[in-house]
C-alpha positions as CSV (number, residue, x, y, z in Angstrom):
1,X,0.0,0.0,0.0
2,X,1.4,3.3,-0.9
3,X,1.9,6.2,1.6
4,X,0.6,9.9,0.3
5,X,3.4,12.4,1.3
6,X,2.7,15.5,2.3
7,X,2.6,18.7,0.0
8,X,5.2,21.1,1.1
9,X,4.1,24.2,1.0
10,X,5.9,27.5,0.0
11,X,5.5,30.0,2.1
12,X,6.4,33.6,0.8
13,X,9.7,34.8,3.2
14,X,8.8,37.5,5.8
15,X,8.0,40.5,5.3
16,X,7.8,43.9,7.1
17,X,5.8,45.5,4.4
18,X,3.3,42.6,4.3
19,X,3.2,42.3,7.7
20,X,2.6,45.7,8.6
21,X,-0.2,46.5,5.9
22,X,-2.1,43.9,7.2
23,X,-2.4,45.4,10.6
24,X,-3.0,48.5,9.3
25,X,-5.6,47.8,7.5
26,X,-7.0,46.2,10.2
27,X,-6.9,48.9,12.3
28,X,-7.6,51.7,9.8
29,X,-11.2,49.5,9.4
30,X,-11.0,49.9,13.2
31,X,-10.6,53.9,13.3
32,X,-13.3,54.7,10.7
33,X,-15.9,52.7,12.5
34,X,-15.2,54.5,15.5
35,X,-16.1,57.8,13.4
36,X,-19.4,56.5,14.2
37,X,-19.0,54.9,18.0
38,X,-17.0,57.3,19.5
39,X,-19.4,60.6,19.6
40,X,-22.3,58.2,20.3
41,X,-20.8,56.9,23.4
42,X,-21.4,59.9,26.1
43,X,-24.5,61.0,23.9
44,X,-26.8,58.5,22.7
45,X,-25.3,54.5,24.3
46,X,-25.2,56.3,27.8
47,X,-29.3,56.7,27.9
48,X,-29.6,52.9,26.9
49,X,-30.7,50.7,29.2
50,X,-27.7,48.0,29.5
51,X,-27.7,44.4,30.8
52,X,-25.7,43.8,34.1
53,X,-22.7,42.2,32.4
54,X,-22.4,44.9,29.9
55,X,-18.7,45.9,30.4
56,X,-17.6,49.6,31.6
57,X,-16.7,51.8,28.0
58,X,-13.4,52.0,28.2
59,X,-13.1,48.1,28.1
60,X,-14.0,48.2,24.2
61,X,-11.4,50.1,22.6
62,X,-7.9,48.4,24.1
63,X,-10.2,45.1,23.2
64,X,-10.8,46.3,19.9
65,X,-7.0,47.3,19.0
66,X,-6.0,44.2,20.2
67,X,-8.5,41.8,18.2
68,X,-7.5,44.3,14.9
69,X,-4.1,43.6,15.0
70,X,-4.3,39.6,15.6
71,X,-6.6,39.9,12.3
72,X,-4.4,41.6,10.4
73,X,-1.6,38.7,11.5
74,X,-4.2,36.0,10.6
75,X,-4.6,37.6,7.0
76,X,-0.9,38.0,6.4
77,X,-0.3,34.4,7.5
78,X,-2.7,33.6,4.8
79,X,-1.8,36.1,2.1
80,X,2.4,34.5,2.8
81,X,1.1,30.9,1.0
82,X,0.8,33.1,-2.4
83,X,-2.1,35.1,-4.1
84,X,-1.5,32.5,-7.0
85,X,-3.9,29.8,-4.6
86,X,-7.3,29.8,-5.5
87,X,-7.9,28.9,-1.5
88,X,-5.9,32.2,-0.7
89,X,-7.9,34.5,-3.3
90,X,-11.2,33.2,-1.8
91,X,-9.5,33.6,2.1
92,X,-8.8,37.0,1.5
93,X,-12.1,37.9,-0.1
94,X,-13.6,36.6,2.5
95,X,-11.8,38.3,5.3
96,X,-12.4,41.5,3.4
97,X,-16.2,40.7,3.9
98,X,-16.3,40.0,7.5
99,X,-14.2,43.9,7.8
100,X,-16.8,45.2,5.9
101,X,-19.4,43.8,7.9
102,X,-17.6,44.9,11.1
103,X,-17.3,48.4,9.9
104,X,-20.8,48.5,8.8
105,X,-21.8,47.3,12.6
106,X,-20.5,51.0,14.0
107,X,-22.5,52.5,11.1
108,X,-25.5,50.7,11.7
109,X,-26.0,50.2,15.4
110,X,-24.0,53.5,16.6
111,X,-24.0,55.8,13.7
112,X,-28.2,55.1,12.6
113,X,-29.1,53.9,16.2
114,X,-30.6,50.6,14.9
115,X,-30.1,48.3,17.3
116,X,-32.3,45.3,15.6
117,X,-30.1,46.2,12.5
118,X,-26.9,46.1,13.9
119,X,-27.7,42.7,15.2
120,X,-28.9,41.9,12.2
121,X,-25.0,42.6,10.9
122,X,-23.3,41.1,14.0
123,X,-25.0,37.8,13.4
124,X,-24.2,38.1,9.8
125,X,-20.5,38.5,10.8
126,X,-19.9,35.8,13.2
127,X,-20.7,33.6,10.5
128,X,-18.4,35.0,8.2
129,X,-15.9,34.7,11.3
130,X,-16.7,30.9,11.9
131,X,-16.5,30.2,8.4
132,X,-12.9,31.5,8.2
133,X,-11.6,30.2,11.3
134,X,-12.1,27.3,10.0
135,X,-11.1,28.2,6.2
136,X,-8.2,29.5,8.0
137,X,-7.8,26.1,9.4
138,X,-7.1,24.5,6.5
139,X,-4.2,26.7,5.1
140,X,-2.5,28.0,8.0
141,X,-3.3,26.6,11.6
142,X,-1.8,29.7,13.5
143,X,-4.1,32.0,11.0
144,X,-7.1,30.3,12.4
145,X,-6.3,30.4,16.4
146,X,-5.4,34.2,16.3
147,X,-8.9,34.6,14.8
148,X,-10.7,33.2,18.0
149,X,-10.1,35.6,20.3
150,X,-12.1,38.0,17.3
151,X,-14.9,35.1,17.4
152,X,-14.9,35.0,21.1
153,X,-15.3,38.5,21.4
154,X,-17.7,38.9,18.8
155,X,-20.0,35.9,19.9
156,X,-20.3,38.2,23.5
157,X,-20.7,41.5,21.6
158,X,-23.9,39.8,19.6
159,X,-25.4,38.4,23.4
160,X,-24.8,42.0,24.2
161,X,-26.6,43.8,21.0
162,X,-29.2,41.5,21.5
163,X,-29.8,42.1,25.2
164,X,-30.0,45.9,24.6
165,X,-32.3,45.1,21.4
166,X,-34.5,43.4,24.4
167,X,-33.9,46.3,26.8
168,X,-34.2,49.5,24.4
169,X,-37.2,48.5,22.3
């Protein structure tokens, strides 16, 4: 009976460049939805009823830096096994879906005031997240753990849009 050996894969060498524009992006994604989250904060979330485990304010955006930059570390793990793989090109394009998604979230639930539709979003983007943690899982094990921390996070932050959906309606 003959063995399968394992494909080798080529990864691209490090680098900085790479490295780097993948965390910015991330966190430019970051800074424009908080266009919309930071003015609301101390004018329009403060007069929402909250849930008792809704954390104090200034919990979010250290949280949020954080989870931006282990994205942007996930995508470049990804993007270093070459654009040439059709599994890359549809990794990427989907990681650009789930940003969009999380930007549109601040624009929706902070910058409109929908609540219902910013859960609407949130659910929509933990999917996207589960689907690439495991995507991620099949190209690049490390990829996929540093998105869990986003999934966790995200999985509370729906609870907690849905809680003040319940509270605020």
């Amino acid at each position: 009976m003959k063995r399968r050996s394992k494909r080798v894969r080529k990864v691209q060498p490090f680098s900085f460049v790479s490295f780097g524009g993948w965390i910015v992006l991330c966190e430019l994604v970051g800074m424009a939805g908080s266009i919309f989250t930071i003015p609301q904060i101390s004018i329009w979330y403060v007069t929402l009823a909250k849930p008792s485990f809704s954390p104090p304010n200034w919990v979010f955006g250290p949280v949020w830096v954080t989870l931006y930059a282990l994205m942007g570390i996930a995508a470049y793990q990804v993007s270093r096994l070459g654009w040439h793989l059709p599994k890359v090109k549809v990794s990427i394009v989907l990681f650009a879906a789930q940003l969009l998604l999380n930007f549109l979230w601040s624009f929706i639930f902070f910058g409109s005031h929908n609540i219902p539709g910013g859960f609407i979003d949130i659910a929509a983007l933990w999917t996207l997240i589960v689907l690439l943690v495991v995507w991620f899982e099949r190209l690049d094990k490390t990829a996929s753990y540093l998105m869990i921390p986003y999934l966790v996070w995200v999985s509370f932050a729906m609870v907690l849009n849905y809680y003040l959906w319940l509270l605020n309606a």
